[in-house]
C-alpha positions, 0 to 999 in steps of 0.5 A: 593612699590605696583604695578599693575603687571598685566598692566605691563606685558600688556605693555611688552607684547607690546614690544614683539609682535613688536619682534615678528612681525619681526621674524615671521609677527605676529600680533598687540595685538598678546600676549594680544589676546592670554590672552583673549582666555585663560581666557575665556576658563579658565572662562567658566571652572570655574578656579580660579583666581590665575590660570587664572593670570597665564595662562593670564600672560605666555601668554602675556609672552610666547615669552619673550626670544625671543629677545635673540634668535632674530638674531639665529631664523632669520638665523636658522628658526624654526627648529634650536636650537635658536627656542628650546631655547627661549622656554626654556629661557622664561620658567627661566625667568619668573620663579622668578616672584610672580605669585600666583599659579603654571605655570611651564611648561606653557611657555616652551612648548607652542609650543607643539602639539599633533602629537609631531612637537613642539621643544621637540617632546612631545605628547601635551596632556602630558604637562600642560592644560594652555601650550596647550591652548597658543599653540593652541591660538598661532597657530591659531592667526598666521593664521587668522587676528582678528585686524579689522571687515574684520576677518574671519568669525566665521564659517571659524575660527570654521572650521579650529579649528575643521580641527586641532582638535585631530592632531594639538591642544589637543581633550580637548583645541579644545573642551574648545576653540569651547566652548567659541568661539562666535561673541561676543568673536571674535569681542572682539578680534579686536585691538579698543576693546582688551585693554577693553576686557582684563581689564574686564576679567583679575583679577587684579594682585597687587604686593607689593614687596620692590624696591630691590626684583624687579631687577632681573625682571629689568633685565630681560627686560633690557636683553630682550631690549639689545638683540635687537640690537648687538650694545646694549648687555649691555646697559641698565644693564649698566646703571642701574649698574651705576645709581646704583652705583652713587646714592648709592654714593650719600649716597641714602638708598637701596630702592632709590638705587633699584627705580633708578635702576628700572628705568634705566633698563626701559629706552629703553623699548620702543626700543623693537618696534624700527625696527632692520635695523634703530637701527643697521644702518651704516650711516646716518640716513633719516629724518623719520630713525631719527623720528623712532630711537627718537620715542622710548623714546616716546614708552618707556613713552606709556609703563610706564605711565599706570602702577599704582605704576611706576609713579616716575620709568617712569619719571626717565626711559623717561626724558633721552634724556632731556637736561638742555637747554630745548632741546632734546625729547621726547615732555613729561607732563610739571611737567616732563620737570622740571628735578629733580636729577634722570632725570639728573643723567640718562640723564648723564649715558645713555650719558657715557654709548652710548658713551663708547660703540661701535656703527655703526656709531662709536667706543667705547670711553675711558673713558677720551675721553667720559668725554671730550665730556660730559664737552663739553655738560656741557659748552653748558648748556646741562648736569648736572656739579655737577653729570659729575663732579663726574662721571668723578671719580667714573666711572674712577674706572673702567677704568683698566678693561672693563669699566663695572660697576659690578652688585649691587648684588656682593657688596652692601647691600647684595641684 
């Protein structure tokens, strides 16, 4: 499988952000700014390639855990232990990642400053180049609104560089960023213009990995996803433990087996921009409530689609709320509406899976009361009756403990 890791973790970096504006109000593009910043410095001092993938990727990265620190950091604020922790998370979990050179260190204290108030307490001029410069770029982005032309002038921002410089940043990340910072740089930054801007600056990053040696980088985004929501914290790892599982049943070889799992992992990517009080929402929902909660599977297709190699992973990942019937959403190209058996398989687990999970508005179910209300489906032409037929027995396999199904890694093809 050949992929373009780079515009993936341009997508992810979307997601996050719209985490981030939750906990802190950061905003639009925040992650892909950062990048920008850092690969002009890195540029002007002439870095090479790998090391500017590196610095651009833990910057579109660098809050990656914090999904899972989300409710902490709301209740503890950013003195509390969740703060440190997503430091330390996101740092193992890009860890496994194939990046082309060394970036250890970069997301772990990118909230290191120079007078020692970042969650370690460390002098920032002790820790790596690029972790300044994303803590630096960070704080500054927080501060000052780039999105449109009515951003701060060039000679405030410069100021207020030059004001931190030597007590908040590094002398040498304050030098680096007056540097390179100039009108063309800063209207660069402006949302119309950031896509283009990181295109043109950021050295294309292709992977080519099997479908297999990829799904501890699914999990994490599956895990990220889950922690948005108390009612999700395993929904998706679920589901791709169960696509897993029933395609291998099917007597599909490893690699399918991994894509699908690829994929199923995805699904509710988009779910990272769906607002926290509509996804965990006790009652009924409004009208526009239900038009938020449905566009995450139109989120999820805005993500996948651009990244070249995932082309069958996001149409596995965004048909899931199709339905045999022509009914459900999102609005999809027409060649995906022709659902093929993935899409169909999916359709039937994200049902299971919601279903036996518990809910704001509902409890879990057994796994005899789910398969009740998927025949139900299956008399109205809704799913697939071949696949919920044989759902009905595999997933009752595991019906004696918590209906989980284990991950791939502990019984098959030795991944």
């Amino acid at each position: 499988m050949i992929f373009r890791m780079d515009q993936f973790l341009s997508s992810l970096s979307k997601g996050l952000d719209a985490v981030e504006d939750e906990v802190f109000g950061a905003t639009t593009n925040h992650g892909k700014r950062l990048a920008v910043l850092c690969l002009a410095m890195g540029r002007r001092l002439d870095w090479s390639g790998d090391d500017l993938i590196g610095v651009a990727a833990c910057s579109l990265l660098h809050d990656i855990a914090l999904p899972r620190y989300f409710h902490a950091i709301v209740k503890e604020g950013l003195h509390g232990e969740g703060f440190r922790s997503h430091c330390i998370r996101g740092e193992e979990d890009v860890a496994n990642l194939p990046f082309p050179g060394d970036v250890a260190g970069l997301i772990k204290y990118h909230h290191e400053y120079a007078d020692r108030s970042g969650p370690f307490h460390m002098d920032a001029n002790d820790v790596p180049q690029g972790a300044q410069w994303i803590a630096m770029v960070d704080n500054l982005d927080e501060h000052h609104d780039f999105r449109g032309p009515s951003k701060p002038a060039i000679a405030e921002i410069r100021m207020y560089i030059k004001g931190k410089g030597g007590v908040f940043y590094t002398a040498p990340a304050t030098d680096a960023l007056l540097t390179v910072l100039d009108e063309a740089l800063l209207s660069s930054l402006e949302d119309e213009r950031i896509d283009e801007t990181f295109v043109r600056m950021m050295p294309p990053w292709t992977v080519e990995k099997e479908p297999s040696e990829l799904m501890h980088i699914a999990e994490i985004v599956a895990a990220v996803t889950d922690c948005k929501s108390q009612f999700t914290a395993k929904h998706s790892i679920q589901i791709a433990n169960r696509a897993f599982w029933m395609a291998r049943f099917y007597g599909y070889d490893r690699e399918t087996c991994a894509t699908v799992y690829l994929a199923a992992a995805f699904h509710d990517i988009g779910k990272l921009l769906t607002p926290t009080n509509v996804l965990e929402k006790a009652g009924k929902l409004t009208e526009e409530e239900y038009r938020v909660i449905t566009d995450h599977v139109r989120w999820s297709y805005r993500l996948l689609k651009d990244v070249e190699g995932f082309e069958t992973i996001c149409r596995w990942a965004t048909t899931h709320h199709r339905k045999l019937d022509g009914t459900g959403y999102p609005e999809l190209p027409p060649d995906y509406l022709k659902l093929d058996f993935f899409s169909r398989m999916m359709a039937c687990i994200d049902v299971y899976q919601a279903v036996r999970e518990t809910r704001p508005y509902h409890a879990g179910r057994t796994h005899r009361e789910t398969m009740d209300i998927m025949w139900e489906m299956v008399g109205r032409g809704e799913i697939d009756r071949d696949i919920t037929h044989d759902m009905d027995t595999e997933m009752a396999r595991f019906e004696s403990g918590d209906g989980d199904v284990p991950a791939p890694q502990t019984y098959a093809f030795s991944i």
